[in-house]
Backbone bond lengths (Angstrom), bond angles and torsions (degrees), N, CA, C in turn:
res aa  C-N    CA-C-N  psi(-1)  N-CA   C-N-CA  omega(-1)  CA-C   N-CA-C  phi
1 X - - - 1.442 - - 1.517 109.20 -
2 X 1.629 124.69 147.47 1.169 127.98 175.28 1.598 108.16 -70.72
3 X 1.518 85.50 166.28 1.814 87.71 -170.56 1.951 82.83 -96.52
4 X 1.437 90.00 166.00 1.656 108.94 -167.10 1.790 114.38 -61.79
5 X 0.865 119.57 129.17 2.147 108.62 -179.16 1.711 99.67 -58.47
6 X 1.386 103.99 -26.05 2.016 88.57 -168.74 1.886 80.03 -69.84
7 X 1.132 150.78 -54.77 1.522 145.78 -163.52 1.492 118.95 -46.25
8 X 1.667 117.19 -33.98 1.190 128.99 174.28 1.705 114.57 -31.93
9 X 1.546 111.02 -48.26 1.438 110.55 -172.85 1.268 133.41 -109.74
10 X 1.622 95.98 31.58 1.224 134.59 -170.50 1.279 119.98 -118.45
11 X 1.029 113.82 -69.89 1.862 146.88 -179.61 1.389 115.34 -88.61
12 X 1.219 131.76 133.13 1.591 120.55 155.84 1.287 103.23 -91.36
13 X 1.165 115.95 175.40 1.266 146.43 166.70 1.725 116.48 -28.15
14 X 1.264 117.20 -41.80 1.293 129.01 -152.92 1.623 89.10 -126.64
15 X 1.325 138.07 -22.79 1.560 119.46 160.44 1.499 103.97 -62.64
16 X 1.661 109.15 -50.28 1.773 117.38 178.33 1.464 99.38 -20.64
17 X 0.968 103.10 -87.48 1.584 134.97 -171.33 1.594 107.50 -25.97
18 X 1.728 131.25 -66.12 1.063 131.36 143.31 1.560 122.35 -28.46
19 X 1.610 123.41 -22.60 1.528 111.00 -170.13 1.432 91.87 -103.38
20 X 1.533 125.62 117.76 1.390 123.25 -178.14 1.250 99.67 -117.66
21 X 1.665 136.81 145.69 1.020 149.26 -161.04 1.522 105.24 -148.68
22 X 1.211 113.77 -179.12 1.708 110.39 -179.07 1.219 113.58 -91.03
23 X 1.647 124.13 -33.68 1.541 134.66 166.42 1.503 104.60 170.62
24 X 1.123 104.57 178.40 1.409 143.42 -126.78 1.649 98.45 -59.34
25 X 1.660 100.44 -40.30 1.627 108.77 -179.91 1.895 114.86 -92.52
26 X 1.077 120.33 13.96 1.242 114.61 166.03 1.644 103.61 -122.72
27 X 1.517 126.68 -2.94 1.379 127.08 134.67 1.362 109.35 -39.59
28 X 1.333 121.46 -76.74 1.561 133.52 -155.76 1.474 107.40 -58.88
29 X 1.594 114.07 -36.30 1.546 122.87 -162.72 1.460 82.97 -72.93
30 X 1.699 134.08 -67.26 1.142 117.08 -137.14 1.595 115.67 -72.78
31 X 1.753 112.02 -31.02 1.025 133.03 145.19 1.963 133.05 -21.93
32 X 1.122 86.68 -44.11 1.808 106.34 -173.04 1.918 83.25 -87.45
33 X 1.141 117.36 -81.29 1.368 124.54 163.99 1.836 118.95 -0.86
34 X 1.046 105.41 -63.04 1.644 131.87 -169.03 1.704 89.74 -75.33
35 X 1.434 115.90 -65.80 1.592 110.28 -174.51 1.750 125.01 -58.56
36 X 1.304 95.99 -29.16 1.719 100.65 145.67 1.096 146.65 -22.31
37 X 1.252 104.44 -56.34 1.506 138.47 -155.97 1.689 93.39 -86.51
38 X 1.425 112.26 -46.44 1.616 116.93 174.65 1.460 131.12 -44.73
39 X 0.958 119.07 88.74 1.643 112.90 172.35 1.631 103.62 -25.23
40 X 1.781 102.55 133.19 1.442 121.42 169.56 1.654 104.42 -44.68
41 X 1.241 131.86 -59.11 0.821 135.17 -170.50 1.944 120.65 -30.81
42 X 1.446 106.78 -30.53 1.001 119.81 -172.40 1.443 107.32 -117.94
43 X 1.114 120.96 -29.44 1.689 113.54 -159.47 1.610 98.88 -85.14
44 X 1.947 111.48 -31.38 1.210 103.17 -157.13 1.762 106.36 -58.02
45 X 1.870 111.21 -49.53 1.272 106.38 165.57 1.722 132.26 -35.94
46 X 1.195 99.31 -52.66 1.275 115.08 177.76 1.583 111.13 -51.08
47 X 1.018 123.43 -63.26 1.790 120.59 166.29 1.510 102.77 -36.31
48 X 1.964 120.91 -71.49 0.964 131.26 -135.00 2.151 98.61 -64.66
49 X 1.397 108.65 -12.54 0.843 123.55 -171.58 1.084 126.77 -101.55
50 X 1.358 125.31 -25.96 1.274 145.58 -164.98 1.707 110.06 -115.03
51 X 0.989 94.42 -60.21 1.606 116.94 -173.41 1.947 105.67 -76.95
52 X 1.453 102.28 -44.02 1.413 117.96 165.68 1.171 146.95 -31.63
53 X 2.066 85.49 -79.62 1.154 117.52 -160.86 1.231 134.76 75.48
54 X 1.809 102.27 12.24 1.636 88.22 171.73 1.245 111.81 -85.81
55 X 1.149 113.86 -176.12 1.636 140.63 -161.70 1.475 87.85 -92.25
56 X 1.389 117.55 150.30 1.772 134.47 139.33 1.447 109.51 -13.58
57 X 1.127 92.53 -67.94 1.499 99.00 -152.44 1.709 107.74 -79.19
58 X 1.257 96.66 -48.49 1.812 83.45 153.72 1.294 136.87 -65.71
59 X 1.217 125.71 -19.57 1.791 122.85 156.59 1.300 122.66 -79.05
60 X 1.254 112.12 -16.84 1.506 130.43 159.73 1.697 99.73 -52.30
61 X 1.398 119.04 -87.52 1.558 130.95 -167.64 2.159 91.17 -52.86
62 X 0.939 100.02 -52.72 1.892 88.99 -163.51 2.007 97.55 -61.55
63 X 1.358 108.83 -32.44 1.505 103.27 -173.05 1.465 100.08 -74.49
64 X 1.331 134.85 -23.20 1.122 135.61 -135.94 1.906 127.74 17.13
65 X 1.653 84.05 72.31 1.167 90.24 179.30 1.625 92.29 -149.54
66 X 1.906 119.41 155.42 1.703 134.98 175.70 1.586 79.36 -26.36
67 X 1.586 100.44 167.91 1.044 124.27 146.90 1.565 129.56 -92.69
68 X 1.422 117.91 3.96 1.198 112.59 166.23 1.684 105.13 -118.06
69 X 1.000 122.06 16.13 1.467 131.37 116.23 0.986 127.38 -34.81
70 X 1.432 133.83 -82.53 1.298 157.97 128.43 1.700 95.72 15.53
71 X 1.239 124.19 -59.36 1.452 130.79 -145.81 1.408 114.23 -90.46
72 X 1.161 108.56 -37.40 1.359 145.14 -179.81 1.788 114.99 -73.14
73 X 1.336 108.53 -46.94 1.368 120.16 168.29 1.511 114.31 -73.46
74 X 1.028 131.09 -42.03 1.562 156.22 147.41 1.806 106.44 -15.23
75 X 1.320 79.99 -67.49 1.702 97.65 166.39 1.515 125.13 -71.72
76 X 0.992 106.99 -50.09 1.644 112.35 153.34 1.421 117.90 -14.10
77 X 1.189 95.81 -83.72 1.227 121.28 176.66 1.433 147.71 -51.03
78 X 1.453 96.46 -18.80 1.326 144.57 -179.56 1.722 113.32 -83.35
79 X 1.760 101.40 -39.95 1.092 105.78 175.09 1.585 135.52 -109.68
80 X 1.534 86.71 2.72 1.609 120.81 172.48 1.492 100.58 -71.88
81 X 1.212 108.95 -56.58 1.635 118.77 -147.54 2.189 94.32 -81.76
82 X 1.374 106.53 -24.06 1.524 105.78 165.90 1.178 112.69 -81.80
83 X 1.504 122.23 -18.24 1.350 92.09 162.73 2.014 133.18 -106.94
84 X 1.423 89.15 15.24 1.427 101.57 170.10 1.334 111.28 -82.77
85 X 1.433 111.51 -28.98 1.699 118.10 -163.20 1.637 87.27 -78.97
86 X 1.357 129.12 -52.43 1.397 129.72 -166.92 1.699 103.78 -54.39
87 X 1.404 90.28 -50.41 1.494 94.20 -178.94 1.973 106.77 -43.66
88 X 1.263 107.73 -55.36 1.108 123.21 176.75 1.752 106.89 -40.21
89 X 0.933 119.47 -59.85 1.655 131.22 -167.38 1.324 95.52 -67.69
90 X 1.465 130.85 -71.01 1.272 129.62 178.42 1.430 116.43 -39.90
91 X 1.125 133.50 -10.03 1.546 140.90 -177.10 1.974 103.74 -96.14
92 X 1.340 113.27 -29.71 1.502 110.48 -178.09 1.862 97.03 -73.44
């Protein structure tokens, strides 16, 4: 099974590979699970961006917030959600 598109900007290729799961839908659960846990503050960009595809600068104007706001939360979020998943791994 492919690894998840929200994981792409998270994970390389070869952490993927190290994260073994049973299949495809307890990827997604623990994943959906983990993004939960994220304060709105950060995840909403993070979807709107990832999951989206909008641009900076358009989640910037719709959040009404800087765009390196925008960038920063992105990242946030980015490093929130690696350490829930680890958390996650460290628990198998």
């Amino acid at each position: 099974f492919g690894k998840p598109e929200e994981l792409n900007v998270i994970m390389s290729e070869n952490e993927w590979s190290q994260y073994v799961v049973e299949n495809d839908v307890t990827t997604r659960l623990v994943l959906k699970e983990a993004m939960e846990k994220i304060p709105q503050e950060y995840i909403i960009p993070f979807k709107m961006s990832v999951l989206e595809n909008y641009k900076y600068r358009e989640i910037a104007v719709m959040t009404s917030v800087k765009e390196g706001t925008v960038k920063s939360r992105i990242n946030r979020a980015k490093v929130l959600l690696k350490e829930q998943l680890a958390e996650h791994i460290d628990q198998k």
